[in-house]
C-alpha positions in Angstrom: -8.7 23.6 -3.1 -12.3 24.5 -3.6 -14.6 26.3 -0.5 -18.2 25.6 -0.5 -21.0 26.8 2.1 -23.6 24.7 3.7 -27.0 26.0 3.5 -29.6 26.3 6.4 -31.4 22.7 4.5 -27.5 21.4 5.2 -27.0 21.1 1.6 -23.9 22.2 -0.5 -23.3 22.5 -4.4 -20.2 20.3 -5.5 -17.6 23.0 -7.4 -17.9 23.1 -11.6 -14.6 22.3 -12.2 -15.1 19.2 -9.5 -18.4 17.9 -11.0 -16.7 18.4 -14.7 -13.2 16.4 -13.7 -15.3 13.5 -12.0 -18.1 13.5 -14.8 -20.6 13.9 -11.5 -24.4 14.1 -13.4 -27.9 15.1 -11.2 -29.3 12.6 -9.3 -26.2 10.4 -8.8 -25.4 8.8 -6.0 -22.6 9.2 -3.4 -21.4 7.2 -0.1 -20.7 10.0 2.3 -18.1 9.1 5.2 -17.3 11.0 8.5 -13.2 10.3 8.5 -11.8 11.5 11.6 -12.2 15.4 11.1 -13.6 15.1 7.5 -16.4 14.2 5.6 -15.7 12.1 2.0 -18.3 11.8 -0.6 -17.5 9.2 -2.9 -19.3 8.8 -6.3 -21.1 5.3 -6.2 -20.1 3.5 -9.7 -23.1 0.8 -11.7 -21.1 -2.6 -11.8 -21.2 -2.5 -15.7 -19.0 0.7 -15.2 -16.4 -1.2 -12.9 -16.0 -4.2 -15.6 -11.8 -4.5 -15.9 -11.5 -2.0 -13.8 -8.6 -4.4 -11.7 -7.3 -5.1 -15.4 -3.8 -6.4 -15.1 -3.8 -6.4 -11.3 -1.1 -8.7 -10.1 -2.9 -12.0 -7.8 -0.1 -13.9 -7.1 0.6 -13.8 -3.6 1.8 -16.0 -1.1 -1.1 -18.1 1.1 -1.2 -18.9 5.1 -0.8 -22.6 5.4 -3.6 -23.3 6.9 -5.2 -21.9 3.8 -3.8 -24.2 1.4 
C-alpha cells in the first residue's frame, strides 16, 4: 500500500510504481469518487481503447415477461 501527502493546493502525486502498473501519462483524465470513507480515482479510458473490451462476455440471460 502506497502513502501520499496532500499539499496546501490539495494536490497529490500518484506513486511511480502506481502510474507505471496503470500506464497513467500527464494530463489524463480521472473520475474521482467520494465512497463512503474513501476517495477513488478512476483512469477515464477513449472509446477506441474500450473496443472488445466485453469480448466473450456471456449475454444470455433469462428476460422478465413483461419484457418479451
Amino acid at each position: 500500500m502506497e502513502s501520499v501527502t496532500i499539499s496546501p493546493k490539495f494536490q497529490v502525486v500518484i506513486p511511480q510504481r502506481i502510474r507505471q502498473t496503470m500506464n497513467l501519462v500527464p494530463g489524463q483524465k480521472v473520475q474521482v469518487i467520494g465512497y463512503g470513507s474513501r476517495i477513488e480515482l478512476i483512469p477515464e479510458k477513449k472509446m477506441r481503447d474500450m473496443r472488445g473490451f466485453l469480448k466473450g462476455i456471456n449475454t444470455s440471460f433469462e428476460r422478465e415477461k413483461d419484457r418479451t
